[in-house]
C-alpha positions in Angstrom: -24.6 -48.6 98.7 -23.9 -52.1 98.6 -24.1 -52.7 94.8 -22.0 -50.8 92.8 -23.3 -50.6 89.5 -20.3 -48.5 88.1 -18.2 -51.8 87.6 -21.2 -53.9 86.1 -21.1 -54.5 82.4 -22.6 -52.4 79.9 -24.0 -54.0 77.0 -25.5 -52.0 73.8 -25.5 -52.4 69.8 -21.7 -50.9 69.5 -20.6 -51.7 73.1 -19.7 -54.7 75.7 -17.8 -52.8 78.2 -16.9 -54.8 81.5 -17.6 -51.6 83.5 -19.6 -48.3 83.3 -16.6 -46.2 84.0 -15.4 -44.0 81.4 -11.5 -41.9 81.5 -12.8 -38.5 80.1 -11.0 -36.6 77.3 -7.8 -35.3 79.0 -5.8 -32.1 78.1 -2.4 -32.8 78.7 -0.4 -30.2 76.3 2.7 -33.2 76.1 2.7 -33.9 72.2 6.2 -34.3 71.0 7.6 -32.4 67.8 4.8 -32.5 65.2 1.9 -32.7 67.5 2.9 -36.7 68.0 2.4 -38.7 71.0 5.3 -41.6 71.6 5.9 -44.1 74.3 5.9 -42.2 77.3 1.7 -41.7 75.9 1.1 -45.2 74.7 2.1 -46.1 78.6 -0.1 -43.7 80.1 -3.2 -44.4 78.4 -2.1 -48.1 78.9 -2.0 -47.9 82.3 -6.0 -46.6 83.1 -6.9 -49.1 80.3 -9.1 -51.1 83.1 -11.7 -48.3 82.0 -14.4 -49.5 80.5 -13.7 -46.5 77.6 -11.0 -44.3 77.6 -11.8 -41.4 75.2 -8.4 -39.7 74.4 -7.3 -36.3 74.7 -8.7 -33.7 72.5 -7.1 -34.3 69.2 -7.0 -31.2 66.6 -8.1 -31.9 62.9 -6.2 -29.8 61.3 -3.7 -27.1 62.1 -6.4 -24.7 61.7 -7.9 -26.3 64.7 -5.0 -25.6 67.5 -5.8 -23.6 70.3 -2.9 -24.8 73.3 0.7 -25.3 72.6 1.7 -29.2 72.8 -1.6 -30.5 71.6 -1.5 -33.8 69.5 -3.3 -34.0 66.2 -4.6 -36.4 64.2 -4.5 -35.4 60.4 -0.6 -35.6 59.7 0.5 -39.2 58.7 3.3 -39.0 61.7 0.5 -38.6 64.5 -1.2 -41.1 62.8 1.9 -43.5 63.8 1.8 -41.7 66.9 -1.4 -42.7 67.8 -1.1 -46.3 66.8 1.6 -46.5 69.4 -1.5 -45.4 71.8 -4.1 -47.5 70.5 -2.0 -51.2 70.4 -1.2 -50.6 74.0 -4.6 -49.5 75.2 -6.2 -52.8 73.4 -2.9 -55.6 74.7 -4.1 -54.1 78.4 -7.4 -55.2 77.7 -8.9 -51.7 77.0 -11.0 -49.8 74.7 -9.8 -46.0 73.4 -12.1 -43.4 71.5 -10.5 -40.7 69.8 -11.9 -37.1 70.6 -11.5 -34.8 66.9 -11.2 -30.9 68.1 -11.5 -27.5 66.5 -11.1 -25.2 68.5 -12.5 -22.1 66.3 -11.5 -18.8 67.7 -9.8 -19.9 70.8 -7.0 -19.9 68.8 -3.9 -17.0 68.9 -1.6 -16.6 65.1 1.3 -17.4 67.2 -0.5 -20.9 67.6 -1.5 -21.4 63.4 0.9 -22.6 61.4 0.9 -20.0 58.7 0.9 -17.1 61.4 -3.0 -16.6 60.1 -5.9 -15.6 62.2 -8.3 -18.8 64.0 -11.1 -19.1 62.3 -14.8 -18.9 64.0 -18.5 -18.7 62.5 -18.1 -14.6 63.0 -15.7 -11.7 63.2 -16.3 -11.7 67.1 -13.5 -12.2 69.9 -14.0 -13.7 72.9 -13.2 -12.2 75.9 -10.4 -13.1 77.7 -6.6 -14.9 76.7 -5.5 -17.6 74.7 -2.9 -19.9 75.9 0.6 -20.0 73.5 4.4 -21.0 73.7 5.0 -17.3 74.1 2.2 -17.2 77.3 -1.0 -15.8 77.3 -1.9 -13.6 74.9 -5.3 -11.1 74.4 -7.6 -12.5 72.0 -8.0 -11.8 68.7 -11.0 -11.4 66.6 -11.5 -14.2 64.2 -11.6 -14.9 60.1 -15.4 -15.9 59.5 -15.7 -18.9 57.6 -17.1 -18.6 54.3 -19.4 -21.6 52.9 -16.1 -23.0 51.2 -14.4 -23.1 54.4 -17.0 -24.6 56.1 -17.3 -26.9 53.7 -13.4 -27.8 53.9 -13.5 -27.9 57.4 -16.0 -30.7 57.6 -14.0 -32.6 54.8 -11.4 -32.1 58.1 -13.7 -33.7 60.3 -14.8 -36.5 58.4 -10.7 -36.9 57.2 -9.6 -37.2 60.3 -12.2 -39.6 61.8 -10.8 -41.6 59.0 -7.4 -40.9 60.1 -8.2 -42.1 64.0 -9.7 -45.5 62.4 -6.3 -46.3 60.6 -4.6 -45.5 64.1 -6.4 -47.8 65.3 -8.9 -46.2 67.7 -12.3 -47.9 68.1 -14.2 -44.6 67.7 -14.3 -40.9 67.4 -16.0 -38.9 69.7 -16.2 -35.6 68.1 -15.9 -32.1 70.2 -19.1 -30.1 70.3 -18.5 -28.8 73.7 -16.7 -25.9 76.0 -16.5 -23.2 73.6 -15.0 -24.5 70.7 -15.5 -24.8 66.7 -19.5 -26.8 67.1 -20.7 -24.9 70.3 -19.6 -21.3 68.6 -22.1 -22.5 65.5 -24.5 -23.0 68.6 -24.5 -19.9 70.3 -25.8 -16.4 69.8 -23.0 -14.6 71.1 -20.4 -15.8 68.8 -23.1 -16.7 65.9 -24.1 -13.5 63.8 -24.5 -15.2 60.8 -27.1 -14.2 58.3 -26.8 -17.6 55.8 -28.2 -21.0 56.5 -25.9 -21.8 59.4 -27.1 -19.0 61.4 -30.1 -17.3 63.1 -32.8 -19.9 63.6 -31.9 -22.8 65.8 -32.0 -25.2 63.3 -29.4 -23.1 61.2 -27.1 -22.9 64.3 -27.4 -26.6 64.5 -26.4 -27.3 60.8 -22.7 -26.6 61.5 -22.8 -29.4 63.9 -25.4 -32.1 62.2 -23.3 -31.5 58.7 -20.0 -33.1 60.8 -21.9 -35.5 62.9 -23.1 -37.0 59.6 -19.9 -36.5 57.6 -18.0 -38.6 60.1 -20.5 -40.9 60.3 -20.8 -41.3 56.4 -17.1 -42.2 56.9 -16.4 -44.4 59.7 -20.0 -45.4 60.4 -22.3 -44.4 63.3 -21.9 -47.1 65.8 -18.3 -45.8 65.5 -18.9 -42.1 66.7 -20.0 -40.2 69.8 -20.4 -36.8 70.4 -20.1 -34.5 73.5 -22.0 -31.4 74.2 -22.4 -29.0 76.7 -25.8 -27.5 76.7 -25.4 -25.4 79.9 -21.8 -24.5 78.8 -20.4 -20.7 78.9 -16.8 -21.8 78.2 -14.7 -18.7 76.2 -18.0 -16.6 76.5 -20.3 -18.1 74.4 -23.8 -17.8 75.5 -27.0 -18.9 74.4 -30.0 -16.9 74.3 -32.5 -20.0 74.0 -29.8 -23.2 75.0 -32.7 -25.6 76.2 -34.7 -24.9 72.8 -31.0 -24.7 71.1 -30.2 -28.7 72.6 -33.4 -29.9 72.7 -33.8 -29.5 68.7 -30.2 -30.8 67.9 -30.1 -33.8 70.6 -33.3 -34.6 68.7 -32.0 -34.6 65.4 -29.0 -36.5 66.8 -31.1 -39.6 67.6 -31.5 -40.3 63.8 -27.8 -41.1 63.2 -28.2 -43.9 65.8 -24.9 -42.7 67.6 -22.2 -45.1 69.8 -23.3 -42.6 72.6 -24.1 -38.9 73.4 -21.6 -37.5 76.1 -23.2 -34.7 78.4 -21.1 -32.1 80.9 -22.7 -31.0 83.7 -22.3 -27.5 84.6 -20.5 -25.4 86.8 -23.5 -24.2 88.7 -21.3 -20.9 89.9 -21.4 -19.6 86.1 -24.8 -19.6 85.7 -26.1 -17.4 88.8 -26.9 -14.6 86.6 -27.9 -16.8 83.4 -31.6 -18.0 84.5 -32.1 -19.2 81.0 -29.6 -22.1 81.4 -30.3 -25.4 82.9 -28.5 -25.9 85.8 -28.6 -30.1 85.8 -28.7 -31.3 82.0 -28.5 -35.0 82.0 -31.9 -36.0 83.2 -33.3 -33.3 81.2 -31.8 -34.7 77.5 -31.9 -38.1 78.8 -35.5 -37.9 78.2 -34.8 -37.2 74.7 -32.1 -39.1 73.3 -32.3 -42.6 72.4 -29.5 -43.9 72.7 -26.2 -44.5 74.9 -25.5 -41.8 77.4 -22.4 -41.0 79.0 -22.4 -38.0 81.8 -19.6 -36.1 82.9 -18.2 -33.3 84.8 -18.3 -33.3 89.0 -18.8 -36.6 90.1 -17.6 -38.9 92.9 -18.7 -42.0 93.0 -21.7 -41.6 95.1 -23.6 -39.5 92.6 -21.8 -41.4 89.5 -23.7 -44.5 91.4 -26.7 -42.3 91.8 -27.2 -41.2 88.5 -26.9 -44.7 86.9 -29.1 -46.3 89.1 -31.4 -43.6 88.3 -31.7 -43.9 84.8 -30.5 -41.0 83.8 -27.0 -42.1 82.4 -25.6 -45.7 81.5 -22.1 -44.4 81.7 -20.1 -42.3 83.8 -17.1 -40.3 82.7 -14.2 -39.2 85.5 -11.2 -36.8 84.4 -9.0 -35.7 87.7 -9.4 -39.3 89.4 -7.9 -40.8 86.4 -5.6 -38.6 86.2 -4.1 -39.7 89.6 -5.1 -43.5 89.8 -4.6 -45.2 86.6 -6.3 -48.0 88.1 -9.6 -46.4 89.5 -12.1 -48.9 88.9 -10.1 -51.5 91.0 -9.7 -49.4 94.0 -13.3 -48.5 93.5 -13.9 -52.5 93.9 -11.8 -52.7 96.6 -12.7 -49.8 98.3 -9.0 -48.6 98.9 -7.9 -45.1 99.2 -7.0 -42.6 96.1 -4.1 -40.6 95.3 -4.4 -36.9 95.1 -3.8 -35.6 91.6 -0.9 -32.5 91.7 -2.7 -29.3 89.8 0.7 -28.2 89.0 1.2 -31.2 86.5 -1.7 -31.2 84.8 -0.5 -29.5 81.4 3.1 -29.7 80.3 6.0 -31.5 81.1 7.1 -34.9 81.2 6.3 -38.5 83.1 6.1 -36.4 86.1 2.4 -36.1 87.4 1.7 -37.7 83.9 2.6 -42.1 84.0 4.3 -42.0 87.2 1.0 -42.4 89.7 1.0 -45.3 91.8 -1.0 -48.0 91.7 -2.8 -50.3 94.4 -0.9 -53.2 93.2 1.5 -53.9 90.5 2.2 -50.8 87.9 2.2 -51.1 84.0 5.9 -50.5 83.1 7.1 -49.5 80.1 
């Protein structure tokens, strides 16, 4: 393909990007003491700031939200100095950085809450499975249902910490609905047995997630927040027994807030062989729905990242593992130069190693 429309601009109401190229939301599990990312992040991110949007790692709201060991957060006013740290280098390096707020619900373990407690989760139901702590994996547990104040305090968490991310100085907030956490457990059946308004009917499973879309956006403003979603997503065990009727109504409602962007992920098409219900390629699907800016993730090289723009179906393109290993993808992608491979073994945990110390084609961002 002799045009490669993943390094032209991208223009919108809340965006002028100078490529279509977006570094997904990263798990790294490398937060200092306190959940707080220091220099050795600031240079990371710094250094794949040629991205046309770098959303961050997931970030948890609240301590109720943690569900890895080593995962920063953004509600403490020490991350929040963290996290300028980030931002200030992202933007001198030319970039722009989105800050993704997390809950992870029940995929949580007490050894991981900070008062010992149980993770909290729209039901009393477990998912299969183990959770991930600083003493190894451990058997899930079943989870405190929320009551209607906790819900209601956990959106006050939401639309906090979005505030929070705007004084770090982050250009946005993309907030987590995806992969099995906190938003998609409100979303599907098998982790949703409520009998109030925020379960049942598919526009009560979808309140959960509308009531923080517009709590953020009350607070930081629309053109300021994204969301992410993963309609054909079995992460954790959730499943769905209607997830096209499920996604279809709250993409719909979603279009009113006027959103920066909706970010889709594809699905592994091995976990849904025995799940006919699901869809098994989402982004032309919603695109047909949404109005707005739509970023698509999950599987990509650039071939069908190119295809899919030039399609129609997506205006952006996000890319996790290749960023991981060249900080500088877009620029080999111009110059059609060869990529590093990433190292698995690096991916969560530990230091600069596998983490800032990639090469790049030409000269490296130093500390």
């Amino acid at each position: 393909m002799s045009e490669k429309i993943l390094l032209s601009p991208f223009v919108s109401n809340e965006f002028s990007l100078p490529n279509r190229f977006v570094m997904a939301p990263l798990t790294r599990q490398r937060a200092a003491k306190g959940f707080v990312l220091n220099e050795m992040h600031a240079l990371y991110y710094a250094q794949r700031a040629s991205a046309g949007l770098i959303i961050s790692e997931a970030s948890q709201i609240s301590p109720k939200g943690m569900g890895y060991p080593n995962t920063p957060g953004i509600y403490s006013k020490q991350q929040i100095e963290g996290w300028k740290l980030v931002t200030h280098a992202v933007h001198q390096a030319g970039g722009q950085i989105y800050c993704q707020l997390w809950h992870v619900g029940r995929h949580s373990h007490p050894l991981l809450q900070q008062d010992g407690g149980l993770p909290v989760a729209p039901s009393a139901i477990a998912e299969s499975g183990h959770v991930t702590t600083q003493k190894g994996k451990m058997e899930a547990v079943v989870p405190h249902p929320l009551s209607k104040a906790e819900i209601t305090e956990t959106i006050n968490d939401y639309r906090q910490a979005a505030l929070n991310a705007i004084e770090a100085g982050f250009d946005g907030v993309e907030i987590h609905g995806a992969n099995g956490y906190l938003i998609e457990q409100f979303l599907n059946d098998s982790s949703n047995k409520r009998e109030d308004e925020y379960g049942g009917s598919v526009e009560n499973k979808s309140r959960f997630g509308l009531e923080v879309t517009e709590a953020v956006c009350d607070a930081i403003g629309s053109h300021h927040t994204g969301i992410r979603l993963s309609p054909s997503g079995t992460n954790f065990s959730v499943q769905n027994i209607n997830p096209v009727e499920t996604f279809e109504y709250l993409i719909d409602k979603l279009n009113a807030f006027k959103l920066a962007y909706l970010h889709l992920i594809e699905p592994v098409k091995s976990s849904l062989n025995q799940l006919p219900q699901y869809l098994k390629v989402v982004t032309p699907h919603f695109r047909e729905i949404f109005k707005g800016t739509l970023i698509t993730s999950a599987g990509y090289d650039f071939a069908s990242a190119e295809k899919v723009v030039a399609d129609g179906y997506a205006d952006l393109v996000a890319f996790g593992k290749l960023f991981i290993s060249n900080p500088d993808l877009p620029e080999r992608y111009a110059a059609n130069a060869s990529l590093n491979d990433w190292d698995i073994n690096t991916f969560y945990g530990g230091n600069e190693t596998g983490y800032s110390d990639y090469p790049f084609l030409n000269k490296n961002i130093e500390p």
